[in-house]
Residue frames relative to the residue before (quaternion, step in Angstrom):
aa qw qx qy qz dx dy dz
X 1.0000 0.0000 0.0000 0.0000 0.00 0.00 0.00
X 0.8735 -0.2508 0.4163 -0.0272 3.23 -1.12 0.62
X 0.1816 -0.7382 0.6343 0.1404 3.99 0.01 0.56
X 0.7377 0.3605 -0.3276 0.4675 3.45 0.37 -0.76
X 0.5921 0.4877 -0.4275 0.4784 4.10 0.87 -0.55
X 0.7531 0.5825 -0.2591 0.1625 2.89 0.78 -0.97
X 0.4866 0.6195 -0.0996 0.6079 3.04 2.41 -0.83
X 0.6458 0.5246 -0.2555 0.4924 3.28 1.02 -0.71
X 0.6961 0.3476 -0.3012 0.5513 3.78 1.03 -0.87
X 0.7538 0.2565 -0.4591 0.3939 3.57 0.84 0.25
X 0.4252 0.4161 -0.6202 0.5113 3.64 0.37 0.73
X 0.6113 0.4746 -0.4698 0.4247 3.85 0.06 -0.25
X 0.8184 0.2356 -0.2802 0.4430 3.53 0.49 -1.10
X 0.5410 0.5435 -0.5572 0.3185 3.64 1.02 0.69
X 0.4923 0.6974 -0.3105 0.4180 3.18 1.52 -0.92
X 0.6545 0.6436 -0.3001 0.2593 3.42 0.75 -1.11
X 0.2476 -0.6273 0.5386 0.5051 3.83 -0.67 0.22
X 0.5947 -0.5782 0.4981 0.2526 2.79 -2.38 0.22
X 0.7260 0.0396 -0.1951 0.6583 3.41 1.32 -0.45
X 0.0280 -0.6487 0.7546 0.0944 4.14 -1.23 0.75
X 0.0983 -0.7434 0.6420 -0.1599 2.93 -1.45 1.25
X 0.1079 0.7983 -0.5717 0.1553 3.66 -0.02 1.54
X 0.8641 -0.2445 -0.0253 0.4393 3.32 -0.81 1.48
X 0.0477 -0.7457 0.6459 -0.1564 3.53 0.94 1.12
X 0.3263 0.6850 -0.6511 0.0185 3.54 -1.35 0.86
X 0.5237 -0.6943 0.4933 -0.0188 3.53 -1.45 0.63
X 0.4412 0.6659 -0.5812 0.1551 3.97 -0.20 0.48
X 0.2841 -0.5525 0.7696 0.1471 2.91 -1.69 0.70
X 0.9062 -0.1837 0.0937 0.3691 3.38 -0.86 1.05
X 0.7953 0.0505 -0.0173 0.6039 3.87 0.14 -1.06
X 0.7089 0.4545 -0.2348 0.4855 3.06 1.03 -1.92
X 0.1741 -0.6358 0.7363 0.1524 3.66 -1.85 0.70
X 0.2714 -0.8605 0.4276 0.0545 3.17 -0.37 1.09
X 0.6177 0.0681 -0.0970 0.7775 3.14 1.84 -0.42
X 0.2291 -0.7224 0.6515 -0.0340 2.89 -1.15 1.17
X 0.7938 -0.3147 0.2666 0.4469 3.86 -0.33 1.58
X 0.1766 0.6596 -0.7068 0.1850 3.75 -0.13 0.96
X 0.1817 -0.6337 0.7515 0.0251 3.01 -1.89 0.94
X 0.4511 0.6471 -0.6013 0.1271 3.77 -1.09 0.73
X 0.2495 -0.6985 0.6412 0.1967 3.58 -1.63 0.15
X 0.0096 0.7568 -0.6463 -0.0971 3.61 -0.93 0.42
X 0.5890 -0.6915 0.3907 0.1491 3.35 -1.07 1.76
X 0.5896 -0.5263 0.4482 0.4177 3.91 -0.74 0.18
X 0.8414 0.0905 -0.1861 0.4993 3.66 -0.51 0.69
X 0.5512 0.4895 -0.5083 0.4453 3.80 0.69 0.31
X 0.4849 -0.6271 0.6050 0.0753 2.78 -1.98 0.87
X 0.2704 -0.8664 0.4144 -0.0675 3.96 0.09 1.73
X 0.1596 -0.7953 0.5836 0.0364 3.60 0.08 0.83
X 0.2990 0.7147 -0.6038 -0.1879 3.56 -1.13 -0.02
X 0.4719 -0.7816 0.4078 -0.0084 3.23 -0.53 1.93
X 0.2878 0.4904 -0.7318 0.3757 4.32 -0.19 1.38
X 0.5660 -0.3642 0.6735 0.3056 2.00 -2.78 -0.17
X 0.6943 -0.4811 0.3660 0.3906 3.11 -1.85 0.56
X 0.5125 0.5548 -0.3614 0.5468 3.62 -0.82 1.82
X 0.7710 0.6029 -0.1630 0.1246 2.56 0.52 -1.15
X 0.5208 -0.4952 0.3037 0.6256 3.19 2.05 -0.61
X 0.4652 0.7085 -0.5064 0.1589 3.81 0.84 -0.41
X 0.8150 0.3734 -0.1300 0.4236 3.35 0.49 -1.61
X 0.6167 0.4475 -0.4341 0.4806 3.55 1.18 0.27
X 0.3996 0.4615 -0.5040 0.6110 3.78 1.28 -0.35
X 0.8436 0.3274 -0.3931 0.1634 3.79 -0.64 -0.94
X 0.3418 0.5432 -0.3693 0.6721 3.61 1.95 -0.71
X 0.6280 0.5366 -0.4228 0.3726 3.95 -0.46 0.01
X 0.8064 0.3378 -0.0659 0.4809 3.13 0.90 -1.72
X 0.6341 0.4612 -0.2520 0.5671 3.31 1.61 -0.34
X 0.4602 -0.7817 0.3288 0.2629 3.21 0.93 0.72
X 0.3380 0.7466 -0.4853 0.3047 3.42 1.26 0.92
X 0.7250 0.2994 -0.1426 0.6036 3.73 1.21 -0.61
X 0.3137 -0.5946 0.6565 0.3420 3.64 -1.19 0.49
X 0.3424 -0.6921 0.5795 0.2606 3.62 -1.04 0.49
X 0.6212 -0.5707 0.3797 0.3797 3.70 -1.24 0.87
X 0.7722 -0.0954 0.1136 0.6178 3.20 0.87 -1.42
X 0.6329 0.5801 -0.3996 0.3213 3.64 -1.81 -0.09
X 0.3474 -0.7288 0.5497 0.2146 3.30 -1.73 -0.27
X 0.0587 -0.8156 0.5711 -0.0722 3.37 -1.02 1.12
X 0.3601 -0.6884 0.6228 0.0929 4.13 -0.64 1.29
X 0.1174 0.6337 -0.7645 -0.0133 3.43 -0.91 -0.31
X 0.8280 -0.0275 0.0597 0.5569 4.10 -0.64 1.08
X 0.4988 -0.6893 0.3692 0.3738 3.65 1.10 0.66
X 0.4853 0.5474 -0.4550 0.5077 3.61 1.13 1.61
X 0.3990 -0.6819 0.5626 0.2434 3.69 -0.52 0.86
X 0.6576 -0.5833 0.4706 0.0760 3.19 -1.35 2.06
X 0.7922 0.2372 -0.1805 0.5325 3.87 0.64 -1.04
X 0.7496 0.4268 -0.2715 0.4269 3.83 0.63 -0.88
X 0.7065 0.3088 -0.1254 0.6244 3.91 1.30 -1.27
X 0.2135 0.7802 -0.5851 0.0580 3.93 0.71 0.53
X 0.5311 0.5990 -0.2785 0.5307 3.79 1.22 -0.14
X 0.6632 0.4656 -0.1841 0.5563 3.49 0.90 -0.66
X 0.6286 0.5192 -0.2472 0.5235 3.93 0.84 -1.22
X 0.6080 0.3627 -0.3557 0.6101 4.03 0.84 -1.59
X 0.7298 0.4102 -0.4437 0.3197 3.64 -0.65 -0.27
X 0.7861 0.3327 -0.2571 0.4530 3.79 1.16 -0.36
X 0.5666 0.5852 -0.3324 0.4754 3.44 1.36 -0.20
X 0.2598 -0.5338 0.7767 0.2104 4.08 -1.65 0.01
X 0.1681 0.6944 -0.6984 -0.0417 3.34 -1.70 -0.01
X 0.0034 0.6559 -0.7548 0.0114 2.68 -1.60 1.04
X 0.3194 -0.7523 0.5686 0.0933 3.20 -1.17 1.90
X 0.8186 -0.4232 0.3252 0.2121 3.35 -1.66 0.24
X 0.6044 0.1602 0.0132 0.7803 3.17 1.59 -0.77
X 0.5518 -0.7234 0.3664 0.1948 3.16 -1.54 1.22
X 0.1764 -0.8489 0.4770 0.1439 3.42 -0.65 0.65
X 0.3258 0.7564 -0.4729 0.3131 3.53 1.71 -0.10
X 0.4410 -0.6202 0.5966 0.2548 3.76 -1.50 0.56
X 0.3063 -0.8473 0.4028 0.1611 3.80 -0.39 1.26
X 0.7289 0.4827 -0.1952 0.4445 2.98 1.37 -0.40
X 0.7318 0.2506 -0.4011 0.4906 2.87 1.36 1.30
X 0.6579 -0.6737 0.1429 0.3048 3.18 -1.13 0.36
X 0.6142 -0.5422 0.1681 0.5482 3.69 -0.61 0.75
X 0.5181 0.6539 -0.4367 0.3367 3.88 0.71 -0.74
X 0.6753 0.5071 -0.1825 0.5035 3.35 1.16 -1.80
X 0.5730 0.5579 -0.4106 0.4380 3.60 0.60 -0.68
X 0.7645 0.3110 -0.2416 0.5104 3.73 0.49 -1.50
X 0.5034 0.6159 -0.4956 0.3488 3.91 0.82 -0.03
X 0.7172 0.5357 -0.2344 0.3791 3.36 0.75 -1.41
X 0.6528 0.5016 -0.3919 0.4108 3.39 1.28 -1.29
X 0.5443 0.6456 -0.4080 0.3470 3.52 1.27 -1.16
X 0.8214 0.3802 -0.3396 0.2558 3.27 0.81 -1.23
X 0.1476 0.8587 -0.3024 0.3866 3.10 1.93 -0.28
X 0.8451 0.1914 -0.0054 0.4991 3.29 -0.86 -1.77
X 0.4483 -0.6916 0.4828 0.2961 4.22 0.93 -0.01
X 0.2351 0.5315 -0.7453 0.3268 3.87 0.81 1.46
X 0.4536 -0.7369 0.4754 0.1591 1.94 -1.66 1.39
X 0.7945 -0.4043 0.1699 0.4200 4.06 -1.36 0.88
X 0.5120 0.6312 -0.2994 0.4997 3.64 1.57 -1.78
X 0.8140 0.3323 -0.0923 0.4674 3.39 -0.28 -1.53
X 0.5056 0.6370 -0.4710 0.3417 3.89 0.49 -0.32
X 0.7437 0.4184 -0.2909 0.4327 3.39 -0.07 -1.59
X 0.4756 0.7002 -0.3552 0.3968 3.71 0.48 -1.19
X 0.7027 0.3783 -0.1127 0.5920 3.35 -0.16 -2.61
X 0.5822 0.5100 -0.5155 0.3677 4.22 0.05 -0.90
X 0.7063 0.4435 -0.1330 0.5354 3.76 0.26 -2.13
X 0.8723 0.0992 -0.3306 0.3462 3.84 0.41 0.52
X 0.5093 0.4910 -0.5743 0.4120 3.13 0.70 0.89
X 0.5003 0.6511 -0.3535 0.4481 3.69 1.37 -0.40
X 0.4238 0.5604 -0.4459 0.5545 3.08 1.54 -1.29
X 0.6608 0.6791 -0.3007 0.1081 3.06 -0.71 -1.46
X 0.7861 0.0335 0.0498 0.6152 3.30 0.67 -1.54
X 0.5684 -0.6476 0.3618 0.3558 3.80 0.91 1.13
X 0.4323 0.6776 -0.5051 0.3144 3.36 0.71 1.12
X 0.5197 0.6405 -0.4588 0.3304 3.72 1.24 -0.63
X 0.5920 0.4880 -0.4647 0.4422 3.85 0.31 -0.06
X 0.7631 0.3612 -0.1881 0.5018 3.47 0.81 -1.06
X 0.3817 0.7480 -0.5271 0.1306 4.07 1.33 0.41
X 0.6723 0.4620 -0.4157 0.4022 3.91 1.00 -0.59
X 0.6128 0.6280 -0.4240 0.2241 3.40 1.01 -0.52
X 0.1246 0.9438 -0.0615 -0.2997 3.74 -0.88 0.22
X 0.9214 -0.1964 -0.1404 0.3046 3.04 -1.21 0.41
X 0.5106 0.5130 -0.3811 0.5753 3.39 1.82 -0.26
X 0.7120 0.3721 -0.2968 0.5163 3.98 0.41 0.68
X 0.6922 0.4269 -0.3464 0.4675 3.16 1.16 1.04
X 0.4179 -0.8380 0.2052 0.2847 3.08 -0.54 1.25
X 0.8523 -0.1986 0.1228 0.4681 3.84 -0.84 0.06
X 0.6849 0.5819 -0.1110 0.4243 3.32 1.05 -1.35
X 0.6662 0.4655 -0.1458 0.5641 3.14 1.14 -1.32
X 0.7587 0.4119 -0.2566 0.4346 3.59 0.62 -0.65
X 0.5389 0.5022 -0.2883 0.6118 3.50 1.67 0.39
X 0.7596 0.1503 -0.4033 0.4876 3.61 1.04 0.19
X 0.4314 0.4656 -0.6298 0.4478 3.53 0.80 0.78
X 0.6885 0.3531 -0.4429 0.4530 3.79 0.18 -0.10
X 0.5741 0.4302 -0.5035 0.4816 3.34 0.63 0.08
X 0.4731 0.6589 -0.3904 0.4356 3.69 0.83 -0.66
X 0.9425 0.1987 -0.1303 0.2351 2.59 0.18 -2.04
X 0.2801 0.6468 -0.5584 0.4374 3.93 2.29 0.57
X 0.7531 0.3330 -0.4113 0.3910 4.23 0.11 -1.02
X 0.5194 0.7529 -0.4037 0.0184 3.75 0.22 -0.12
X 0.5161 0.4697 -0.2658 0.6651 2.88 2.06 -0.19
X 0.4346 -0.6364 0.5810 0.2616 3.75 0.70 -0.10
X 0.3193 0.6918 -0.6450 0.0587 3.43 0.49 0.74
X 0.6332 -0.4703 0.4530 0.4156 3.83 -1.57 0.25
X 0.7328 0.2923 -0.1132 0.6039 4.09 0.65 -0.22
X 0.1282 -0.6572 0.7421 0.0305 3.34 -0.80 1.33
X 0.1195 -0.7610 0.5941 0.2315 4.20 -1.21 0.23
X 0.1812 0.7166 -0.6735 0.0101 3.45 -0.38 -0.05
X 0.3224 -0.6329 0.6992 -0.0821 2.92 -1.35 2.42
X 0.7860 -0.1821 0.0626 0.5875 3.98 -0.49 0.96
X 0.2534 -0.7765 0.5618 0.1315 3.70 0.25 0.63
X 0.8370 0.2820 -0.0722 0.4633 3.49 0.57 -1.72
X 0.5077 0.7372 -0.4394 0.0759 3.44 0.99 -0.56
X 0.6908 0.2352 -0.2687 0.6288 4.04 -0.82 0.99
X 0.6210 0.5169 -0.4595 0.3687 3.44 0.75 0.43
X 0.5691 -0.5746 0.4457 0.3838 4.22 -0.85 1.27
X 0.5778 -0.5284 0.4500 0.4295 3.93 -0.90 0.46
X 0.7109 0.4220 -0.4205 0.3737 3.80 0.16 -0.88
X 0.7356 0.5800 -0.2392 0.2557 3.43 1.12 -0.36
X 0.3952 0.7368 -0.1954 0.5126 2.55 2.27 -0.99
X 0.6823 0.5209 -0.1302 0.4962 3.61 0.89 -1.28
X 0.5884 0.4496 -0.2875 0.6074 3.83 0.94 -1.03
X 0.6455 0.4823 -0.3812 0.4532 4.55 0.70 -0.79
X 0.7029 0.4062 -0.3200 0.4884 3.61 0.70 -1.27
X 0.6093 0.5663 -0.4554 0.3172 3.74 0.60 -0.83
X 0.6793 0.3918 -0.2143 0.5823 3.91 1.30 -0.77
X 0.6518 0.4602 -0.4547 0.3959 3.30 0.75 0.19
X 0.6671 0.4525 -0.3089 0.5048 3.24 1.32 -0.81
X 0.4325 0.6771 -0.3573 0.4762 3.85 1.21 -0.13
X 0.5847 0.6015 -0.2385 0.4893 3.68 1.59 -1.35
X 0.7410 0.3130 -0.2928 0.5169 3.45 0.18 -1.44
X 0.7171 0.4295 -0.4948 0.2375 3.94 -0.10 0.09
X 0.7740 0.4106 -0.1473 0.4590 3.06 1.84 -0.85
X 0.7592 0.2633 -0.2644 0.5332 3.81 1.31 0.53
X 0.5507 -0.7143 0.3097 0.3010 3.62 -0.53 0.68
X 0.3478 0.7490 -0.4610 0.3247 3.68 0.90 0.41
X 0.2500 -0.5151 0.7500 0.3311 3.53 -2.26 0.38
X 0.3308 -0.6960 0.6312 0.0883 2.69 -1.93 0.68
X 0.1161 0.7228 -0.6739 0.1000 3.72 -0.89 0.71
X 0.1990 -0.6763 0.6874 -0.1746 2.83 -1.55 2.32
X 0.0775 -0.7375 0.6231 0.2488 2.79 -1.36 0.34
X 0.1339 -0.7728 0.6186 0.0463 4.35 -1.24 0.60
X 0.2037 -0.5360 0.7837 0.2387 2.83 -1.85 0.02
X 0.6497 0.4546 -0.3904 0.4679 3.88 0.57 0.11
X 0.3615 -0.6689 0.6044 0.2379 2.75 -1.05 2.07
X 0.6776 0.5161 -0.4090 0.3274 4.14 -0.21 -0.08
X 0.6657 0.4115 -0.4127 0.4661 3.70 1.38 0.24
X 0.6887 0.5348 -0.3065 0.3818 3.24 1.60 -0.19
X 0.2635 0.6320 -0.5366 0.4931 3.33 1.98 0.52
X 0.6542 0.3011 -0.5236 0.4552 4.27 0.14 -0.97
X 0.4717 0.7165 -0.4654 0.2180 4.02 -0.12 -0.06
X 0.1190 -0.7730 0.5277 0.3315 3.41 -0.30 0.85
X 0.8253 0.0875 -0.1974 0.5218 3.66 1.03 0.03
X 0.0904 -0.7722 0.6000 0.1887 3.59 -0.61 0.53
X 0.1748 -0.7566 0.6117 0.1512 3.48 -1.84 0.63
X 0.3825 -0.7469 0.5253 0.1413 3.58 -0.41 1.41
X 0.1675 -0.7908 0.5830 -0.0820 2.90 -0.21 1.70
X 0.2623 0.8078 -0.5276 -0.0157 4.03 -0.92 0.59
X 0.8034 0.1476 -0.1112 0.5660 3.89 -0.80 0.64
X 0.6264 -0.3578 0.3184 0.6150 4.09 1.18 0.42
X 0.7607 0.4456 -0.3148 0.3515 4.05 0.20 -0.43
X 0.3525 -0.6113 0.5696 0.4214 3.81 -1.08 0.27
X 0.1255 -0.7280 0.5814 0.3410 3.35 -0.79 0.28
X 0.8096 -0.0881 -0.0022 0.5804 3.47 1.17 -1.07
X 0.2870 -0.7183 0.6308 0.0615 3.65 -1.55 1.03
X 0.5131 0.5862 -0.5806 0.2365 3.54 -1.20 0.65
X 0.6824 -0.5206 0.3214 0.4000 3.65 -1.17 -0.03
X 0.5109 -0.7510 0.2396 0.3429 3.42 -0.53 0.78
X 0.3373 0.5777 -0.5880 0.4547 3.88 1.72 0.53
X 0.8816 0.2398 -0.3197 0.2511 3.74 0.40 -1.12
X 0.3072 0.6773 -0.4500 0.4945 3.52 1.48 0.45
X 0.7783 0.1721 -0.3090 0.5187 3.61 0.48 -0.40
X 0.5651 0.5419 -0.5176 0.3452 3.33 0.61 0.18
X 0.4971 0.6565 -0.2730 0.4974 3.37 1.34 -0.75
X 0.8180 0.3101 -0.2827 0.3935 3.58 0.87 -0.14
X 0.1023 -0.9722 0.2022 -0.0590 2.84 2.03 -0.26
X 0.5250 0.4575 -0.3367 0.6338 3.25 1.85 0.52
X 0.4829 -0.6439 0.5263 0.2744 3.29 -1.66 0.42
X 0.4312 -0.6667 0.5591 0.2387 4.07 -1.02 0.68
X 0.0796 -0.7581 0.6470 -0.0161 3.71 -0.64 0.98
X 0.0221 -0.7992 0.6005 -0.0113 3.28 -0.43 0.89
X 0.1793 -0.8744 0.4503 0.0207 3.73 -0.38 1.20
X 0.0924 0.7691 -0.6034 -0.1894 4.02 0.08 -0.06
X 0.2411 -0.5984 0.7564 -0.1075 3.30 -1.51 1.42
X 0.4814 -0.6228 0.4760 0.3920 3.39 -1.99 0.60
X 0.6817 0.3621 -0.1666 0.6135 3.80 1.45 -0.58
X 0.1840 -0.8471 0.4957 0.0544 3.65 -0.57 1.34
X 0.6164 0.5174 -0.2756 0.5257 3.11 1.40 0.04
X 0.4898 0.4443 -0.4135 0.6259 3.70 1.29 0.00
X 0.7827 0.4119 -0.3334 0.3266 3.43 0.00 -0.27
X 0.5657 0.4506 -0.4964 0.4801 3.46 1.43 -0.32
X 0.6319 0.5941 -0.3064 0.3923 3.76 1.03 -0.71
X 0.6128 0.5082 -0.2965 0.5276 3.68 1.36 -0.67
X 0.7371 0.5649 -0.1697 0.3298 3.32 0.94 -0.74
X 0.6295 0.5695 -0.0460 0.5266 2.59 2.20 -0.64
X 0.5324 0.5786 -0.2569 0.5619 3.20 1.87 -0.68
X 0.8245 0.3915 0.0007 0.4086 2.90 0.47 -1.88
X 0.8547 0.0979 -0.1693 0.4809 3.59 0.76 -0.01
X 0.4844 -0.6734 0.4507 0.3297 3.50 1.42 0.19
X 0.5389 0.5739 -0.3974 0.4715 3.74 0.73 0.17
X 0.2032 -0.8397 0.4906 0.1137 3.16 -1.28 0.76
X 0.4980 -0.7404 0.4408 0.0974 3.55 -0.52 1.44
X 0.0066 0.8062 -0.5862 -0.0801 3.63 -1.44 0.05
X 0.2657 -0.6795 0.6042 0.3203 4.22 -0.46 0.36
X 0.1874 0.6506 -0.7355 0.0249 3.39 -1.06 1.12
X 0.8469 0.3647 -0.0251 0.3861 3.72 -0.83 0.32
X 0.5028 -0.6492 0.3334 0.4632 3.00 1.53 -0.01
X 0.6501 0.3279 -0.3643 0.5806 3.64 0.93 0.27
X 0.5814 -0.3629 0.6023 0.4092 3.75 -2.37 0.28
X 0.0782 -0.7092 0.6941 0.0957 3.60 -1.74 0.75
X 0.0251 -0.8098 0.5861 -0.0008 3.47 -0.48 0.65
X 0.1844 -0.6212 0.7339 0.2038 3.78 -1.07 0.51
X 0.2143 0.7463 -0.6302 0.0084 3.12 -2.22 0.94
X 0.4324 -0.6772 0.3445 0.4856 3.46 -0.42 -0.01
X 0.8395 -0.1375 -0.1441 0.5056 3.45 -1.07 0.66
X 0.3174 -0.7621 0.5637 0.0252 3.43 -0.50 1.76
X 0.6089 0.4696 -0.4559 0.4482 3.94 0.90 0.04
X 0.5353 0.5374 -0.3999 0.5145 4.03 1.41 -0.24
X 0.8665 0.4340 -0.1366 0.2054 3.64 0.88 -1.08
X 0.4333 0.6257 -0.4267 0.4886 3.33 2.12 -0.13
X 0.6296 0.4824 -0.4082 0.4519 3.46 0.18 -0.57
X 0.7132 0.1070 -0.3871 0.5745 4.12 0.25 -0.45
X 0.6681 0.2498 -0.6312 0.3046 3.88 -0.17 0.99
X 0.5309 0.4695 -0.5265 0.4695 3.29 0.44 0.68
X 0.7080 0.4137 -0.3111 0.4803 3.67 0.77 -0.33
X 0.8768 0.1958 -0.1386 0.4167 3.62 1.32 -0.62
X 0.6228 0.5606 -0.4313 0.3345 3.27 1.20 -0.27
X 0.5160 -0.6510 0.5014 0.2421 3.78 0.82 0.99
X 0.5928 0.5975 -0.2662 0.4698 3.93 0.42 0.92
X 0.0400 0.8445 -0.4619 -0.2682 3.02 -0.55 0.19
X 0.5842 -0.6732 0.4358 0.1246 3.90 -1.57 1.44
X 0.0897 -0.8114 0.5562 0.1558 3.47 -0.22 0.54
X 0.8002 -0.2382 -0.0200 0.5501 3.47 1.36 0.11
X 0.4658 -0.6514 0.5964 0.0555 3.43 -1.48 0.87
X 0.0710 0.7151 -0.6945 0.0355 3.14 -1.79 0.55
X 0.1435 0.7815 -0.6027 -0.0733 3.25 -0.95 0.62
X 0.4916 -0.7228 0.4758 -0.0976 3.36 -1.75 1.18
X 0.1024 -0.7070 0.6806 0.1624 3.59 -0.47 0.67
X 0.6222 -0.6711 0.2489 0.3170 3.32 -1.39 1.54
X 0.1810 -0.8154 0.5461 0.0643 3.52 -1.13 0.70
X 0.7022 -0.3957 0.1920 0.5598 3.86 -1.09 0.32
X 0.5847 0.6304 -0.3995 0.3178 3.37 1.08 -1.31
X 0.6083 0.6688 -0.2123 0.3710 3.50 0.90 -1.68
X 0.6625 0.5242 -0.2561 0.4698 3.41 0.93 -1.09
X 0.6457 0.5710 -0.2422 0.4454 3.32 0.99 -1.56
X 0.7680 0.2059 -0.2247 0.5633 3.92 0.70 -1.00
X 0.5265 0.4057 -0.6797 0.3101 3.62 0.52 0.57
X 0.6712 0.5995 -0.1473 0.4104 3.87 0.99 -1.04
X 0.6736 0.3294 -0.1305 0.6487 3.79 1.43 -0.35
X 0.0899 -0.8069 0.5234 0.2587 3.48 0.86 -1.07
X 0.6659 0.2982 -0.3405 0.5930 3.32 0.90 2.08
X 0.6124 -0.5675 0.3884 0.3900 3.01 -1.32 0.72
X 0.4602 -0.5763 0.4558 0.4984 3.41 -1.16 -0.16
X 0.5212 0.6364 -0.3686 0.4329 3.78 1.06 0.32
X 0.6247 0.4343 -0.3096 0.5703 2.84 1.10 -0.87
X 0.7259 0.4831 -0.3355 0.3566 3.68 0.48 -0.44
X 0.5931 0.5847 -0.3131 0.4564 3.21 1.19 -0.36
X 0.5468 0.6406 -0.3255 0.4298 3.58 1.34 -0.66
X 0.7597 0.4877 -0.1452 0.4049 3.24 1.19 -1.25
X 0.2124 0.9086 -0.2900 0.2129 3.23 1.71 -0.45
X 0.2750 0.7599 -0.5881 -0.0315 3.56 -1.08 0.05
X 0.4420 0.5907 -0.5653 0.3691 3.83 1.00 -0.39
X 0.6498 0.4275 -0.5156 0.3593 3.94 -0.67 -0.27
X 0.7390 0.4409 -0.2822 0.4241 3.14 0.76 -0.78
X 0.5739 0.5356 -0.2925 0.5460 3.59 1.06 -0.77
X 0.8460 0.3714 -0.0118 0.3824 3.58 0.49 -1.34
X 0.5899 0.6275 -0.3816 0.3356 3.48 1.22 -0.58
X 0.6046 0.5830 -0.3144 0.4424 3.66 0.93 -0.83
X 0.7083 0.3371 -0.3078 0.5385 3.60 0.84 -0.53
X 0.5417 0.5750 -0.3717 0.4877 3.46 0.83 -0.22
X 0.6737 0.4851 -0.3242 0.4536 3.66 0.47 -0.90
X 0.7223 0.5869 -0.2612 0.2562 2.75 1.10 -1.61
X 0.6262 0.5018 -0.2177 0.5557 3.78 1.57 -1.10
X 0.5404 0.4947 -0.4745 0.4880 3.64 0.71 0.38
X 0.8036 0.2525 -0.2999 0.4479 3.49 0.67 -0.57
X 0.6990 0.3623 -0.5322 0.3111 3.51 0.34 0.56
């Protein structure tokens, strides 16, 4: 080939997306777990898709990770088809699953050796890539130690370690933090965001925490299998562009009805408190304390947040949606079940 073809097929494969996704859908028997998703995620961006557990995340990502056959649709992973090039996709992809899959009874060094030998880095180039992803997530002091003597946290950034060791072009990370204490949660993203400046890769997570989908350069609001809505999370809240009043009364149901009389606004009970959107919410406590004919035992007001987005676009919290849940249960057994062959 050529110098100039040869340039030419790699601006093409930079151009390319890293993940294309065209009506991608999922059912086990009754339940459609995905329901027709459409999305693209660009070479070097970091992809969020934001539900509650259920919601369709971790069966969309077992899809792209060639761990499920999807029912129907089309799905790329590194501009290689998920069901026909599933040999081609494992060689370009990291994962790190929800639950740990590392071998405890050895040591983290040994853990990233085996994968090395796994994926076929070569021996030259191994040790190197080994001593800097450890680097990476402050683990290289602790590589002989093992992995049963480390605590939760730590054993979530050797698998993150040990998804980049092959350099694949896609890192996943399906709940990265989940069961992890908040201060720790914070200490995972701090090395993840440390990742995207220092290795060329897209990233695609999935959360139920509306604060990990702030590192996102886009997030897709994923609910019941369907997107409902995709964009970065500045223009997701801009899109709601009201403030969240949350009101606690002794009768929550007089107040969605008072609120309704008297200001024409509809209300919802999430959390044990009244939620109302409005526009500036520091102009409006003062006429519901003067008009909503009730009495407030207390107020709050909010500037819009991921949550906000989520119950203007679902019409619920993402708590509340999780309550209602049933895919994990419907879906987990077949899920488990493609990880182990």
């Amino acid at each position: 080939m050529s110098k100039a073809g040869t340039t030419s097929s790699a601006a093409a494969q930079s151009r390319e997306d890293a993940v294309e996704v065209v009506n991608l859908t999922k059912r086990y028997g009754d339940l459609q777990a995905v329901r027709g998703v459409d999305f693209t995620v660009a070479p070097g961006e970091t992809f969020g898709f934001l539900g509650p557990n259920g919601a369709g995340k971790s069966t969309t990502i077992s899809m792209l990770c060639t761990l499920i056959k999807p029912t129907s649709g089309l799905a790329k992973v590194a501009g290689f088809d998920v069901v026909t090039q599933r040999s081609e996709v494992r060689r370009r992809i990291g994962l790190v699953f929800q639950d740990t899959t590392l071998d405890d009874y050895l040591t983290a060094e040994e853990n990233l050796k085996f994968h090395a030998e796994l994926y076929g880095v070569p021996r030259s180039q191994a040790l190197e890539r080994l001593e800097t992803v450890l680097q990476m997530v402050g683990l290289w002091e602790r590589r002989k130690g093992l992995v049963r003597t480390f605590s939760g946290g730590m054993k979530r950034r050797l698998e993150i370690a040990r998804g980049l060791l092959h350099s694949p072009r896609v890192l996943f990370l399906d709940e990265p933090t989940v069961g992890l204490d908040p201060q720790t949660r914070s200490h995972i993203w701090s090395y993840i965001d440390d990742l995207r400046t220092k290795e060329t890769i897209t990233i695609f997570l999935t959360t139920h925490y509306m604060d990990e989908a702030e590192h996102c350069d886009r997030i897709a609001i994923i609910d019941q299998g369907r997107i409902v809505i995709m964009d970065t999370p500045a223009a997701l809240k801009a899109s709601v562009g009201r403030d969240r009043v949350q009101i606690q009364t002794d009768d929550h149901q007089a107040a969605i009805l008072a609120l309704k009389k008297k200001f024409g606004l509809e209300a919802t009970v999430s959390e044990g408190q009244v939620v109302v959107h409005v526009t500036a919410g520091e102009q409006f406590v003062p006429k519901l304390f003067a008009d909503l004919g009730m009495a407030i035992s207390s107020v709050s007001i909010a500037r819009p947040t991921l949550d906000d987005v989520f119950m203007t676009y679902t019409g619920r919290t993402i708590r509340d949606a999780e309550a209602s849940s049933s895919e994990r249960l419907a879906a987990g057994p077949w899920i488990r079940a493609a990880r182990r062959r």
